[in-house]
N, C-alpha and C positions, 0 to 999 in steps of 0.2 A: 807436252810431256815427252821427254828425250825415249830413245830406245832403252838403256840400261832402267830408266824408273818401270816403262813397261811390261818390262820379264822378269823385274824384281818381284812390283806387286802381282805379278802373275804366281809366280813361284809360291809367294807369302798366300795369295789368295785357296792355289790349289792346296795345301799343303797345310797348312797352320789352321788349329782352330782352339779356341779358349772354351772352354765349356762347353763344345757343342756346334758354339757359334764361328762363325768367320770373322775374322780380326778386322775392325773398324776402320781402316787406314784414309786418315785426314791426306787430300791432296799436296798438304808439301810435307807432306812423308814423315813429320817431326812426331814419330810417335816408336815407343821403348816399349821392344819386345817383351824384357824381362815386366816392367810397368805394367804391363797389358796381360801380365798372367799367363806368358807364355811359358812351358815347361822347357827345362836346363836341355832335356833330351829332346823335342821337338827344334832346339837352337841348336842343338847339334846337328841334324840331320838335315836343317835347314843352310846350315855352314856347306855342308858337302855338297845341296842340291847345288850352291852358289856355284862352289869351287868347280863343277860338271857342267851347271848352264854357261858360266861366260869362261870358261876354259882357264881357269889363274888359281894360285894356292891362296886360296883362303882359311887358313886356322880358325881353329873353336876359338882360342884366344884372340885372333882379330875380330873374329866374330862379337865378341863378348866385349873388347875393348870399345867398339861402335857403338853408340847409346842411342842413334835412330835409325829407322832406315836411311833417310839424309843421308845420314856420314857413310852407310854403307855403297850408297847410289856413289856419293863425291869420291870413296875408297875403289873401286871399281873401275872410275873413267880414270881417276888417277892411273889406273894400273894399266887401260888401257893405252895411256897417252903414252905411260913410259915405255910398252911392248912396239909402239911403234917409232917411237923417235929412235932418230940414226945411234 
C-alpha cells in the first residue's frame, strides 16, 4: 500500500463514520462514500482535511466528482506528479 492510500485511509478512518460505525474500506479502496451512507457535510469536511493533509486544492466538487477512494488516491498522486515535474 503506497503513502497516499495510507493517510487517505487514515484520514477516512479517523474522521468518517456511518452510523456510529467506522466505514468498512475494502483494500483496493473501490468503495463510494456517498454509497456507504456517508453525509454530504461529513464529504465536505472530509475535502478539506484532504486539501490540508497532502497540501493541494481539493474542491467539494472534485471531491464529489471521485466515486471511490481509488480515483481519489489516482487524483492525488496525479497532482503530485504534476507538482513535481519541471
Amino acid at each position: 500500500m503506497g503513502d497516499t492510500e495510507t493517510r487517505l485511509i487514515s484520514l477516512v478512518n479517523n474522521n468518517i463514520e456511518v452510523d456510529g460505525q467506522a466505514l468498512d474500506i475494502p483494500a483496493d479502496l473501490k468503495v463510494s462514500l456517498v454509497n456507504a451512507g456517508v453525509s454530504s457535510m461529513d464529504i465536505i469536511a472530509l475535502a478539506q482535511l484532504v486539501s490540508l493533509e497532502f497540501n493541494v486544492d481539493f474542491t467539494v466538487e472534485e471531491c464529489v466528482s471521485l466515486k471511490t477512494l481509488r480515483e481519489v488516491v489516482d487524483f492525488l498522486d496525479s497532482k503530485a506528479a504534476s507538482a513535481t515535474s519541471p
